[in-house]
Backbone as a ProteinNet text record, in pm:
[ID]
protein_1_A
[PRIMARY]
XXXXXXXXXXXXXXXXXXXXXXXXXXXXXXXXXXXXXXXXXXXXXXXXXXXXXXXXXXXXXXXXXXXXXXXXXXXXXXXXXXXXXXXXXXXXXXXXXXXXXXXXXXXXXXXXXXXXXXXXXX
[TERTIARY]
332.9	353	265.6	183.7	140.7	188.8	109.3	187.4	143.1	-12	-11.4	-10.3	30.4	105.8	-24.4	-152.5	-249.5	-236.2	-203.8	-196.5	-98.9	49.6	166.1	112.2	94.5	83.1	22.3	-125.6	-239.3	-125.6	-34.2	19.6	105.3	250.2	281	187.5	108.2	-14.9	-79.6	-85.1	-102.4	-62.6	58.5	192.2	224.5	210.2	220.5	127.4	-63.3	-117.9	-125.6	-67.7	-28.7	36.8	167.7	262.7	176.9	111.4	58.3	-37.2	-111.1	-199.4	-181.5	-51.2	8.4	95.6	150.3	171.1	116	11.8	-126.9	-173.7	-180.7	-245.9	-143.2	18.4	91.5	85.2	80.4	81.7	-19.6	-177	-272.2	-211.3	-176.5	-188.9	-79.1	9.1	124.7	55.7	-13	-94	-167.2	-228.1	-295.4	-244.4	-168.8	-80.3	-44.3	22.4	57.1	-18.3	-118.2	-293.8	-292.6	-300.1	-304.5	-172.7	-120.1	4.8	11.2	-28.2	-26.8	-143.5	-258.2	-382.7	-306.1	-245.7	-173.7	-110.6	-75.8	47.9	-19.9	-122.8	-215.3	-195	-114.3	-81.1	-191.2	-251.4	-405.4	-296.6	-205.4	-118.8	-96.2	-28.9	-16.6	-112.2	-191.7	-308	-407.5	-382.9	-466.5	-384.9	-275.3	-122.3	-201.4	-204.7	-204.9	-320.6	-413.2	-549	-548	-526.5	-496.3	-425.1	-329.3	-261.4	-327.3	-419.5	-489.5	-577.5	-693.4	-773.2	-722.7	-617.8	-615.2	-576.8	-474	-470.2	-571.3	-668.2	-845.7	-906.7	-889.6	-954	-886.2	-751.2	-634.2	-672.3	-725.8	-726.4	-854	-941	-1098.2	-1103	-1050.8	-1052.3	-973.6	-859.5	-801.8	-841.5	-999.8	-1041.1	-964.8	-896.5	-827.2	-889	-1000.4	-1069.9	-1223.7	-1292.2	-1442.4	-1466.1	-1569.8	-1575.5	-1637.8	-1731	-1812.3	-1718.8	-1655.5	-1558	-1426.7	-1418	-1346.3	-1435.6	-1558.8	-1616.8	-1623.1	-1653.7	-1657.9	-1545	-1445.8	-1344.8	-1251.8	-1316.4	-1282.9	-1359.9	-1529.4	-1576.5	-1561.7	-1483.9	-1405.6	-1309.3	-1220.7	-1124.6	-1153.1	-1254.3	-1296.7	-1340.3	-1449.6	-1486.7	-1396.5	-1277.4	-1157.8	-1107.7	-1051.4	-1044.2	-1117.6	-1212.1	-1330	-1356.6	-1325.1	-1312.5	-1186.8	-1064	-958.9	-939.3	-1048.6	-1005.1	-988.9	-973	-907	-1004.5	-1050.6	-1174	-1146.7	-1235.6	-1257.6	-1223.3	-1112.7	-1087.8	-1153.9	-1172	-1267.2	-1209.8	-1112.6	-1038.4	-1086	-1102.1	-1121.3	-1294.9	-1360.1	-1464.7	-1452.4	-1482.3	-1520.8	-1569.3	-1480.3	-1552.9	-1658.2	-1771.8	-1844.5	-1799.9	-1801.2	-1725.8	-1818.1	-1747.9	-1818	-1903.5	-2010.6	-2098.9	-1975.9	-1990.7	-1928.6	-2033.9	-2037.7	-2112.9	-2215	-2297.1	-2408.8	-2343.5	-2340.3	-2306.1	-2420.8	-2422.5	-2516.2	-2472.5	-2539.8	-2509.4	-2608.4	-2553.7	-2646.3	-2708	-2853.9	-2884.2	-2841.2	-2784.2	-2772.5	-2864.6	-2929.8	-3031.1	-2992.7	-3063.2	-3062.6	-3077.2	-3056.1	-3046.7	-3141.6	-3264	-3394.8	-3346.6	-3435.4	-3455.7	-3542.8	-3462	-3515.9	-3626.2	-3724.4	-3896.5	-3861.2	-3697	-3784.7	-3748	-3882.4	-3938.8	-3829.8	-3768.7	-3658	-3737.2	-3889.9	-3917.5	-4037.5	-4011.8	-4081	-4186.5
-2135.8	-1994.7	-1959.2	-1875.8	-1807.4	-1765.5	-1762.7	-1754.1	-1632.7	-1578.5	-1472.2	-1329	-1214.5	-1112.7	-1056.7	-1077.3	-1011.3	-1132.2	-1250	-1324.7	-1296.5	-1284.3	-1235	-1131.5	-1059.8	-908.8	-887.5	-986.8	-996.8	-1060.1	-1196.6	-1221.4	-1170.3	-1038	-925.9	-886.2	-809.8	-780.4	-840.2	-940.4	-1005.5	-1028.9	-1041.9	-1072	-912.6	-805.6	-709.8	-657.4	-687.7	-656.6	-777.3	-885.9	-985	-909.8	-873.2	-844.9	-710.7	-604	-492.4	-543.3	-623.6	-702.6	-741.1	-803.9	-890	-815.1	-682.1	-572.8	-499.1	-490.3	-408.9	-505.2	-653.7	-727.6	-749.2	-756.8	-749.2	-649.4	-513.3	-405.8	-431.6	-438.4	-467.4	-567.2	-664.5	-790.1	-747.8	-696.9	-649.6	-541.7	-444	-347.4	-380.4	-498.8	-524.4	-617.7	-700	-783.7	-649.4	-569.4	-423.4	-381	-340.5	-364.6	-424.9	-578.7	-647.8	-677.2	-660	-613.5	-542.6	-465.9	-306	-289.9	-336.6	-406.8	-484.2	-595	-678.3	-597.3	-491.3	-408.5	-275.9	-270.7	-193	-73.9	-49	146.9	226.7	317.3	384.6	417.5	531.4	566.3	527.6	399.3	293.8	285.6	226.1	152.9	260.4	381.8	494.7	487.9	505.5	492.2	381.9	257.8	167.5	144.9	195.3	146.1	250.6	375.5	455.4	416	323	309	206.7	91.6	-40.2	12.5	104.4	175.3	246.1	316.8	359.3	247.3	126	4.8	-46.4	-91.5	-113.1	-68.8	63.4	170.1	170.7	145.8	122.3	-3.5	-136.9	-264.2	-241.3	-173.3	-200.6	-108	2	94.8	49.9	-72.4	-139.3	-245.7	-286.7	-411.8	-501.9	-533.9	-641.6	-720.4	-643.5	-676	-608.6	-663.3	-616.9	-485.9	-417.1	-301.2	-263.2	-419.7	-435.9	-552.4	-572.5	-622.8	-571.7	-505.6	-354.2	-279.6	-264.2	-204.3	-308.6	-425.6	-476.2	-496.8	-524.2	-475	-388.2	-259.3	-153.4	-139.6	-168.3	-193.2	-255.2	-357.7	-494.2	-409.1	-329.5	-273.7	-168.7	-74.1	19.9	-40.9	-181.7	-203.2	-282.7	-351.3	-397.7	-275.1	-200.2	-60.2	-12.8	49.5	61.6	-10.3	-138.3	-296.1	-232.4	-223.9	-219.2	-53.7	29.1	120.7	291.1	282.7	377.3	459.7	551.9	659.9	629.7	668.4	691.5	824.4	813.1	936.6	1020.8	1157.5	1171.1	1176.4	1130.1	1111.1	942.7	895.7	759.8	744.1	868.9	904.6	1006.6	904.2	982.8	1117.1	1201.7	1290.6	1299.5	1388.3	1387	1380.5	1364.6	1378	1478.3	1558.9	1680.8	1611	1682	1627.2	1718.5	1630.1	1656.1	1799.2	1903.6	1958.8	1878	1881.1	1838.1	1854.8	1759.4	1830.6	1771.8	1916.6	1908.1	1841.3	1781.2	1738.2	1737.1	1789.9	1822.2	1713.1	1701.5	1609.7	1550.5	1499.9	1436	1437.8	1525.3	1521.5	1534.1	1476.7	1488.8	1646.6	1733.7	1793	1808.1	1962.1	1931.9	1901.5	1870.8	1793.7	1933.7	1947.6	2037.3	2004.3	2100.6	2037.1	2114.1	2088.2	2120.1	1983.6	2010.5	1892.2	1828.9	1704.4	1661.1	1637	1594.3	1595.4	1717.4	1755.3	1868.1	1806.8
-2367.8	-2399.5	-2519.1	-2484.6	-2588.3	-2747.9	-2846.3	-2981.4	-3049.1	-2999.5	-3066	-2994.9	-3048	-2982.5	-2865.4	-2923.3	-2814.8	-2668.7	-2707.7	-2586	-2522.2	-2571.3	-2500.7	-2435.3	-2482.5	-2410.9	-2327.4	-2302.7	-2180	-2097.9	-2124	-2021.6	-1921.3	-2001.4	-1967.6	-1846.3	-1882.6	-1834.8	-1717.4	-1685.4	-1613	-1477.5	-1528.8	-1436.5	-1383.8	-1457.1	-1355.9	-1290.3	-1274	-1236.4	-1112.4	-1189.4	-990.5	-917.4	-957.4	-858.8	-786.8	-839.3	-795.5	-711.6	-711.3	-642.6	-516.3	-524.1	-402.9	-337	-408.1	-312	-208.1	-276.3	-170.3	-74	-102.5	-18.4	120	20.4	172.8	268.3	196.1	294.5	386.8	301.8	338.9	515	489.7	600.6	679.4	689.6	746.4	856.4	776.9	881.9	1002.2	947.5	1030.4	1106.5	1108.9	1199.9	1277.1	1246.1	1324.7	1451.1	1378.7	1478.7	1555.3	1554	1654.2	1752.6	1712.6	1787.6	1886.5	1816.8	1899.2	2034.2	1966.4	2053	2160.7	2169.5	2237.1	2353.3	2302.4	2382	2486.5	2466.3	2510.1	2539.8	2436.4	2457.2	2343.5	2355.4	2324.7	2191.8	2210.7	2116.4	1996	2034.7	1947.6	1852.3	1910.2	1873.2	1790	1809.9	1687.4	1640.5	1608.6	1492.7	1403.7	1465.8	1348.8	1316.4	1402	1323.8	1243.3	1211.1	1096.1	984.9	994.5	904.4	861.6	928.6	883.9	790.1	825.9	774.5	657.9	613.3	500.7	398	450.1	388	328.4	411.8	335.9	240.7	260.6	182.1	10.9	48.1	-67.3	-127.5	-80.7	-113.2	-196.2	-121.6	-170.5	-272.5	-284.9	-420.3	-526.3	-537.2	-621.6	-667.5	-558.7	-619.9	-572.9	-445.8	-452.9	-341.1	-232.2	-158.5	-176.2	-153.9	-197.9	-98.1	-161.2	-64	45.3	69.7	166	259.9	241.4	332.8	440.4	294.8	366.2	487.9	452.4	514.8	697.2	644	771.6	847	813.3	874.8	971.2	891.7	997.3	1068.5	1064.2	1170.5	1293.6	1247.9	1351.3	1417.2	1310.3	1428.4	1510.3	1467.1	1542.2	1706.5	1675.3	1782.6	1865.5	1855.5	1894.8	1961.3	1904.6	1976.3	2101.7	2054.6	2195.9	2273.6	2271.8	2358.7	2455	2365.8	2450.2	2559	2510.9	2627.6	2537.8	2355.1	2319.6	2267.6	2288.3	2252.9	2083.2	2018.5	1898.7	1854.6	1726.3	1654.8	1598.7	1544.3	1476	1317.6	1337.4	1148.6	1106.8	1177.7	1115.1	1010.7	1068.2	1009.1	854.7	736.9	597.9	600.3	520.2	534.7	346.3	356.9	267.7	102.8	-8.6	-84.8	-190.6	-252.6	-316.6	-416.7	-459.6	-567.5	-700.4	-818.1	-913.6	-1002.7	-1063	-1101.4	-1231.2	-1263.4	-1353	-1467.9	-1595.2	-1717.5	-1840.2	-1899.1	-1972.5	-2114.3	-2136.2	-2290.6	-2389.4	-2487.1	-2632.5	-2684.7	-2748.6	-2790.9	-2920.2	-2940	-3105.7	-3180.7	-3265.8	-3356.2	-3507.9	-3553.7	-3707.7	-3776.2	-3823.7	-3930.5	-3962.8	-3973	-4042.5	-4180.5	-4277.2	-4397.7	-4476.7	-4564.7	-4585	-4738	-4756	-4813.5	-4947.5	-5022.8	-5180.2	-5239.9	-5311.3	-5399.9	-5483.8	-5510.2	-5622.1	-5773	-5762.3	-5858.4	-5910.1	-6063.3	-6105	-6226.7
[MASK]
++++++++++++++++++++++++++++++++++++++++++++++++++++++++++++++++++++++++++++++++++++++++++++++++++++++++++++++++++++++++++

């Protein structure tokens, strides 16, 4: 056990950014067991139900950092084409939509203060 208070406190710390971690990852794996499930069962219905719900899971994992975001990415690729394998047209929600550009902000330069030219010595 830790002795000084910044180490306690990272450990605190720690321990609740596991548990938040291993929350998302269950949902995460639960969904997708769902998926394949549902795949298994071969109802179209279904099977956009949960690949919606797999897909926002991902999206949740990879924006928390708990799965990389290019993995994420391959992923739903996997299920999309698992999908279209099994028979179920493609949604048009499973497709990003654009995300707004933030407006430009201007910022002032930090400059010095002219200096101003009277003489200190006479």
């Amino acid at each position: 056990m830790p002795i000084i208070k910044s180490a306690k406190k990272r450990v605190k710390l720690a321990a609740k950014a596991h548990a938040r971690n291993a929350r998302t990852k269950r949902t995460l794996r639960e969904a997708l067991k769902a998926y394949q499930a549902a795949l298994a069962q071969g109802k179209p219905a279904e099977i956009t139900k949960t690949q919606k719900a797999a897909i926002r899971a991902l999206d949740m994992a990879a924006k928390k950092s708990v799965i990389h975001k290019n993995k994420a990415a391959r992923k739903k690729s996997q299920l999309v084409a698992q999908a279209k394998s099994a028979g179920v047209k493609p949604s048009k929600t499973t497709v990003k939509k654009p995300v707004a550009k933030k407006p430009a902000i201007k910022r002032a330069t930090a400059s010095k203060p002219a200096r101003s030219r009277t003489s200190v010595h006479k």
